[in-house]
C-alpha positions in Angstrom: -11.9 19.3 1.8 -9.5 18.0 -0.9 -7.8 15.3 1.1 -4.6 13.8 -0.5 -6.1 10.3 -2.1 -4.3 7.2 -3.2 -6.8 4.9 -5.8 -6.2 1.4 -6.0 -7.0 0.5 -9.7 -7.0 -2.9 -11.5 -7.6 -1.5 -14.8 -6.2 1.1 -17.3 -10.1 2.4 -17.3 -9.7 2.8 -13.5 -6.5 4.6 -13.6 -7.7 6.9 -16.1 -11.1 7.2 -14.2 -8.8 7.5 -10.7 -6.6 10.9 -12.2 -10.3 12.2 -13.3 -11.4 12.3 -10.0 -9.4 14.0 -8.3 -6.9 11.0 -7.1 -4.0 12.2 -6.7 -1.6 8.6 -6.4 -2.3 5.3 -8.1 -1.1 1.8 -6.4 -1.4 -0.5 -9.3 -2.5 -4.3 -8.5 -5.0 -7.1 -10.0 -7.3 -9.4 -8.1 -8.7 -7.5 -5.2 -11.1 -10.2 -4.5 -7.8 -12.2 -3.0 -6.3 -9.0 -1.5 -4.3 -7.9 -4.3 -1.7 -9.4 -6.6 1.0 -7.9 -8.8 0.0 -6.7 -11.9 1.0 -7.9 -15.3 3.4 -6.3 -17.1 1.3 -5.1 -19.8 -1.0 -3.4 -17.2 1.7 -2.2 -16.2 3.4 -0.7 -19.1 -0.6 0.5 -20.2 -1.0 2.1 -16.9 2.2 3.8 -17.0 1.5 5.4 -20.4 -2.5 6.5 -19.8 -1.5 8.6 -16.5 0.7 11.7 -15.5 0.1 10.5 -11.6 2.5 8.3 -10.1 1.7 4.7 -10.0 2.9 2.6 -7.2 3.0 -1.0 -7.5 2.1 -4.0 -5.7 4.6 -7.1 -4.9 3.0 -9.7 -3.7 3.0 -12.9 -5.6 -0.4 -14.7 -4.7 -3.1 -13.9 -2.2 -3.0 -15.7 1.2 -0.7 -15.1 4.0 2.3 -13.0 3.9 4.9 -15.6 4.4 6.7 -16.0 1.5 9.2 -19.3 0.7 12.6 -18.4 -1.2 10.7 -19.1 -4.8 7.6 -16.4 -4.2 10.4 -14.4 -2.5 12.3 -14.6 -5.5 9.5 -13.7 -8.1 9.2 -10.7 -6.1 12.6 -9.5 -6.2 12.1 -9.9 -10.4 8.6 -7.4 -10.1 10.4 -5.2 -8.1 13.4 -5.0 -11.0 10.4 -4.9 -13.9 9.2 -1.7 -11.5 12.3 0.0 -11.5 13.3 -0.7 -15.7 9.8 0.9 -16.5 9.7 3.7 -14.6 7.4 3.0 -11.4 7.2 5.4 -8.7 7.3 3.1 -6.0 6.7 -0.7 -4.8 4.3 -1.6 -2.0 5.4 -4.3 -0.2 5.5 -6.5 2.9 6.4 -9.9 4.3 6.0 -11.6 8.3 7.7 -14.6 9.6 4.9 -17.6 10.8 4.8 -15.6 14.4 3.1 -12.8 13.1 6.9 -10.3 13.5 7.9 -8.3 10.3 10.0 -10.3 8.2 13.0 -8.1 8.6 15.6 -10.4 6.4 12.8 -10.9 3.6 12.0 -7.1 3.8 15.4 -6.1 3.6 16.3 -8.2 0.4 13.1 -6.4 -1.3 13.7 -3.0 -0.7 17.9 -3.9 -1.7 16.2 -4.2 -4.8 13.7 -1.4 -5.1 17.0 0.9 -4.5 15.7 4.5 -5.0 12.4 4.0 -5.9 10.2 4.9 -2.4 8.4 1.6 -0.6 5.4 1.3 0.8 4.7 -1.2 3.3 1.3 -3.0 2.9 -1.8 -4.3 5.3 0.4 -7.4 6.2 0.8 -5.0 8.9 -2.8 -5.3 10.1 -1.6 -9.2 10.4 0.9 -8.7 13.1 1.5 -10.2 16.1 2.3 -6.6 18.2 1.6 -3.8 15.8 3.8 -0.9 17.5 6.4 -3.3 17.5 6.0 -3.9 13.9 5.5 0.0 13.3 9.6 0.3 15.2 10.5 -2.4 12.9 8.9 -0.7 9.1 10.3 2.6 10.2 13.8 0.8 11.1 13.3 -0.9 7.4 13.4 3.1 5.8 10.1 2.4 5.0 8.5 6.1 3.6 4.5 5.2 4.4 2.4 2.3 6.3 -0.7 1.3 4.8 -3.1 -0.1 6.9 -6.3 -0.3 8.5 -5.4 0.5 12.2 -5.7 -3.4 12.8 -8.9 -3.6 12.3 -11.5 -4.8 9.4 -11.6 -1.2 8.1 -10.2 1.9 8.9 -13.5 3.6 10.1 -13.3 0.7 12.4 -9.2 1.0 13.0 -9.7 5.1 13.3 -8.9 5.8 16.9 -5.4 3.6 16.5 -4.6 5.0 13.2 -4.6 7.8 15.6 -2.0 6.1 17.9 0.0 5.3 15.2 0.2 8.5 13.9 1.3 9.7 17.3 4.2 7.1 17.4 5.4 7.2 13.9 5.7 11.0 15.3 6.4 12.3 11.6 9.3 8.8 10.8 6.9 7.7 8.1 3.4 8.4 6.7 0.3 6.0 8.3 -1.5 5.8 5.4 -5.5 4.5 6.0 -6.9 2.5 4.0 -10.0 -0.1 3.5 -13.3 1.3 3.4 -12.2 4.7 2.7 -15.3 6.4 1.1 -17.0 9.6 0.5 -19.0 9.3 3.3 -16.2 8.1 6.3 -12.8 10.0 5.3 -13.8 13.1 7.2 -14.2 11.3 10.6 -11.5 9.0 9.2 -9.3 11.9 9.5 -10.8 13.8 12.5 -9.8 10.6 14.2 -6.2 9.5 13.4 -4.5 12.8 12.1 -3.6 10.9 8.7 -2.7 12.9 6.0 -3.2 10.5 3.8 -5.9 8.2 2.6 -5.9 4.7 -0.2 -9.5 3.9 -1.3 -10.1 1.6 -3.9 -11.5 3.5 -6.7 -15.3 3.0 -7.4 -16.8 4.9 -10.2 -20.3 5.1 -8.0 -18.5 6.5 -5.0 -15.8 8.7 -5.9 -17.4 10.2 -9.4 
């Protein structure tokens, strides 16, 4: 089954490599050994130009937690503008307060910002405190898609409450699996939660 695929890529080669094999979204970040960081702007720019997909991209200023002081908050607000100047298709975002609750004033500053471009709401999510709480409070944001792991270490793992959230979200906004997505999983992965669609990041070994 050709199920809809999002590739995390780090690289212009892994974009290019991504649109080759059949992904059919890109969410642009560097440093996936601390979770993800925003990319440089000539990644950015490189990416942009090698690919016909669209490429999302990640806000998040360092690795670590996902609660941000005004400066970090600040130097996402100027990634989110870079996005929007050269022609992003979206932002992927998030940001909780120190009890674990969706940072709803932080959140609301970012996507001010991102205006028209669509935002996607990242694994902080999986860090919450009370996840259907959380999933009331992205959908209340106009959040279009939820990225996560089901709150737990993978989404194999998290399948069965992907499942719930996908129940709940009751069509609001897209619960989008993701970590550990492979080959080998994405059919139970599915069976499971009802997702429609699926963010791996993209491995030459597995996906080619």
């Amino acid at each position: 089954m050709n199920y809809f695929r999002e590739a995390c890529c780090t690289s212009v080669e892994a974009v290019r490599a991504a649109e080759r094999t059949g992904a059919r979204r890109i969410e642009l970040c560097e440093r996936l050994e601390i979770g993800g960081v925003t990319p440089s702007e000539a990644l950015l720019r490189e990416s942009l130009a090698a690919t016909t997909l669209p490429v999302n991209v990640l806000i998040r200023p360092r690795g670590g937690d996902f609660v941000y002081d005004d400066d970090e908050v600040e130097q996402m607000l100027s990634g989110i503008r870079l996005c929007r100047a050269l022609g992003a298709a979206g932002v992927v975002i998030g940001a909780l307060t120190p009890a674990g609750d969706v940072d709803l004033a932080v959140m609301r500053r970012l996507m001010a910002e991102a205006g028209p471009l669509p935002v996607t709401f990242h694994r902080a999510f999986d860090e919450t405190a009370s996840p259907l709480d959380a999933l009331e409070d992205v959908i209340a944001l106009g959040c279009v898609r939820l990225l996560t792991s089901g709150h737990a270490p993978d989404a194999f793992a998290g399948r069965e409450f992907l499942g719930t959230l996908v129940q709940r979200a009751a069509g609001r906004i897209i619960i989008m699996p993701g970590c550990g997505v492979r080959p080998g999983n994405i059919a139970q992965i599915a069976l499971a939660s009802g997702a429609s669609e699926f963010h791996s990041s993209f491995v030459s070994e597995d996906w080619e």
